[in-house]
C-alpha positions as CSV (number, residue, x, y, z in Angstrom):
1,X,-86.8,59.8,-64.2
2,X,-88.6,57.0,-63.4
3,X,-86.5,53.2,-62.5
4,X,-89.6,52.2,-64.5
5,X,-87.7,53.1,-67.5
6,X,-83.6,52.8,-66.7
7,X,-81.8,50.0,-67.8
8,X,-79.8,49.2,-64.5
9,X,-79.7,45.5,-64.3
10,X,-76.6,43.9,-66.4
11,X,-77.1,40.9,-68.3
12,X,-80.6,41.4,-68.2
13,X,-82.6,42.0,-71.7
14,X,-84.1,45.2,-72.4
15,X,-86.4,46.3,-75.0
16,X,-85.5,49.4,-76.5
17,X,-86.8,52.0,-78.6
18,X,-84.8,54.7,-80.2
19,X,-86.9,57.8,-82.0
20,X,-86.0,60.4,-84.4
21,X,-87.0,63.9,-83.5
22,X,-90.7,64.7,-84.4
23,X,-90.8,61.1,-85.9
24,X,-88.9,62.6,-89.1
25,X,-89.1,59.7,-91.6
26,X,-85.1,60.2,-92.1
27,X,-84.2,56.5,-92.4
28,X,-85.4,56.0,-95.6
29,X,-82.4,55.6,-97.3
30,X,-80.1,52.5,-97.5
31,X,-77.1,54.5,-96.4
32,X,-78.8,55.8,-93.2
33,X,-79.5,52.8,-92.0
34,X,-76.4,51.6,-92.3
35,X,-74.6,54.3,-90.2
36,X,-76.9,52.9,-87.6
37,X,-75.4,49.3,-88.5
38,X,-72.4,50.5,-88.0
39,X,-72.6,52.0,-84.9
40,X,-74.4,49.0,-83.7
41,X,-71.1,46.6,-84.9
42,X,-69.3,48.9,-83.2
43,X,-70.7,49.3,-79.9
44,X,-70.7,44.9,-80.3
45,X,-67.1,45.2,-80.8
46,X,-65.4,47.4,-78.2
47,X,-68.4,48.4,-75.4
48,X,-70.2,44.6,-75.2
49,X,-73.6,45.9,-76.4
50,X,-75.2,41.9,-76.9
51,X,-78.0,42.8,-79.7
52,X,-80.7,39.9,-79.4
53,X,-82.9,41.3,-82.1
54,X,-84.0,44.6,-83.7
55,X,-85.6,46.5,-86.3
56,X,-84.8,49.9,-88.0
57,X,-87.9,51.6,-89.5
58,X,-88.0,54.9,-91.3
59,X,-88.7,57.2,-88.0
60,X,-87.3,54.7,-85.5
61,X,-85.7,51.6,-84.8
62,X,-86.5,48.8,-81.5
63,X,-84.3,46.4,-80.1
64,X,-83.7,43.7,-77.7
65,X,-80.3,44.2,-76.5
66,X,-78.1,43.3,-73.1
67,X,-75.0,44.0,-71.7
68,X,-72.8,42.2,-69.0
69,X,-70.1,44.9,-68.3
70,X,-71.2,48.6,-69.2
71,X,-74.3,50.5,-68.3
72,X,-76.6,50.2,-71.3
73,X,-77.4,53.9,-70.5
74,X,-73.9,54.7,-71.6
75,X,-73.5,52.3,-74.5
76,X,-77.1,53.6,-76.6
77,X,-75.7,57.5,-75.2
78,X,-72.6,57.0,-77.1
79,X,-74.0,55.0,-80.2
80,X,-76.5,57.9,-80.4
81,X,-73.9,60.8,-80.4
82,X,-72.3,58.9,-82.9
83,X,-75.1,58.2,-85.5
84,X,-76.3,61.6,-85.1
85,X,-73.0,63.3,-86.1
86,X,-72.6,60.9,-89.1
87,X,-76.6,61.3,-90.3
88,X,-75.8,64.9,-90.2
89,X,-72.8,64.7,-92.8
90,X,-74.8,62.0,-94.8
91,X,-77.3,64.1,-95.3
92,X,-74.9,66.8,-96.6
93,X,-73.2,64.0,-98.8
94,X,-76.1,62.3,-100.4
95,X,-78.6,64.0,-102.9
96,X,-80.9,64.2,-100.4
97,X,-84.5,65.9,-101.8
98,X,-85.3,66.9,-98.2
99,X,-82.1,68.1,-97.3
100,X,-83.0,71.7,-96.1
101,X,-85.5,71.1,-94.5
102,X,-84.4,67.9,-92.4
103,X,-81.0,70.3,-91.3
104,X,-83.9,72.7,-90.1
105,X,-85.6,70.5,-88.2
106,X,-82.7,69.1,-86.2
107,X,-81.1,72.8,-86.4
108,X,-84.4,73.7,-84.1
109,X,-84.8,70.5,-82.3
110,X,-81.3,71.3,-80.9
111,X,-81.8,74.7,-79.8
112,X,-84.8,73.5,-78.0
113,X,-82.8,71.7,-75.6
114,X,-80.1,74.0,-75.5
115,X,-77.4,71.4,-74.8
116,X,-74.5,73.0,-77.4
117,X,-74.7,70.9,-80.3
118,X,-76.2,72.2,-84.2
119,X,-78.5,69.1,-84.8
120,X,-80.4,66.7,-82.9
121,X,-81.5,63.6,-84.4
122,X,-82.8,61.9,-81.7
123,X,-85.6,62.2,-79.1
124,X,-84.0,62.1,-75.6
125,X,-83.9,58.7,-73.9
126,X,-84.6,55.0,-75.1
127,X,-87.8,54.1,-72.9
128,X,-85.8,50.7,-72.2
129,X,-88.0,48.1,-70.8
130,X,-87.3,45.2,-68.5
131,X,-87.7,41.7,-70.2
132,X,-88.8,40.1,-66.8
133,X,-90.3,37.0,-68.2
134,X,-90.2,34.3,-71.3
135,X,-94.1,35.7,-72.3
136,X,-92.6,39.5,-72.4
137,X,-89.9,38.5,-74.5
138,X,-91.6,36.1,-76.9
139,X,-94.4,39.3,-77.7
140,X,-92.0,41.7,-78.2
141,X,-89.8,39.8,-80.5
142,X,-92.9,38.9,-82.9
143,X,-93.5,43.1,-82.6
144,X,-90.4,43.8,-83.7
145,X,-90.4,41.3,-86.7
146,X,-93.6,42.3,-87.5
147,X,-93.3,46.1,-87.5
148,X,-92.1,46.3,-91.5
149,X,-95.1,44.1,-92.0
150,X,-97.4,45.8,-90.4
151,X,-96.2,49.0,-91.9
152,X,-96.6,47.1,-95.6
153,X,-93.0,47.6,-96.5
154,X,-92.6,43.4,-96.6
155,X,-95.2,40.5,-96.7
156,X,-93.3,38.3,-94.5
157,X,-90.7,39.7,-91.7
158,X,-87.9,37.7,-93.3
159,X,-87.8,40.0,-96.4
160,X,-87.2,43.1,-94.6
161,X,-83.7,43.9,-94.9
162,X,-83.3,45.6,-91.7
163,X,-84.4,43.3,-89.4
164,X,-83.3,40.5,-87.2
165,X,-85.9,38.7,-88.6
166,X,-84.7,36.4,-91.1
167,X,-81.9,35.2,-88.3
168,X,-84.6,34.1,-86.7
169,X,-86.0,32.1,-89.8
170,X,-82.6,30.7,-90.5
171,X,-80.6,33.3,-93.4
172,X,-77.7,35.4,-92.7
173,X,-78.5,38.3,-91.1
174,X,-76.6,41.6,-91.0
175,X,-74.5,41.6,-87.5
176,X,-74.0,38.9,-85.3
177,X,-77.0,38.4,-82.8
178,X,-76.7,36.3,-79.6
179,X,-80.4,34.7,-80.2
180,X,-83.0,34.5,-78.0
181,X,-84.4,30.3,-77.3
């Protein structure tokens, strides 16, 4: 792997992007999302993940996120394992329309990679990218507010529920966010 895309600098910020497999829209739903939430409160909590801003979309979900003390590699590895295990069994709980044929997608993604697991929600890696300047930063924050407006699920990036965006225009947001200035 390229150091072009590893996140080995701590305290640094780092734009990340986080993919389901074969960009499956499998975040539609409320309660996917918030597993993903969760995770992310979590990994705040007890690993030091610093979350600066983010987005979850229905097939992915991008983020601006540090870390002073732990490898981010190992933080979004963890968080990842985690989500995927608990989509799996929402999926199973919910009255999901696409049930089947989600399980069989990640049922074949994971035998694909042969790595001992049933499902595999995720595309391997994070492509994290180095925030190396103010002008870097400042794009890729109005990207990731904009994404559920350019997408047409919100007229203004404050509306969309899962975003970091309407922090950034003042309103409580859903985690705590160390903001960027």
């Amino acid at each position: 792997m390229s150091e072009k895309y590893k996140a080995n600098l701590f305290g640094e910020l780092y734009f990340i992007t986080i993919t389901v497999v074969d960009w499956v829209d499998l975040l539609t739903r409320p309660a996917y999302k918030e597993i993903i939430m969760e995770s992310i409160k979590h990994c705040q909590l007890s690993k030091g993940l610093k979350v600066h801003a983010y987005v979850i979309m229905s097939n992915h979900w991008h983020a601006i996120v540090s870390s002073e003390d732990t490898k981010l590699e190992e933080i979004i590895r963890d968080l990842k394992k985690f989500t995927s295990k608990r989509l799996i069994e929402m999926i199973g709980q919910l009255n999901e329309s696409r049930r089947e044929w989600m399980l069989k997608k990640f049922e074949y993604a994971a035998k694909r990679v042969k790595k001992g697991v049933n499902y595999k929600v995720w595309q391997d890696g994070y492509h994290p990218i180095h925030l190396s300047s103010n002008e870097m930063i400042d794009q890729l924050l109005v990207y990731i507010h904009q994404n559920p407006v350019d997408e047409g699920y919100v007229y203004e990036p404050e509306h969309y529920v899962y975003s970091s965006a309407k922090d950034y225009a003042g309103l409580p947001g859903l985690i705590a966010l160390q903001m960027l200035t």
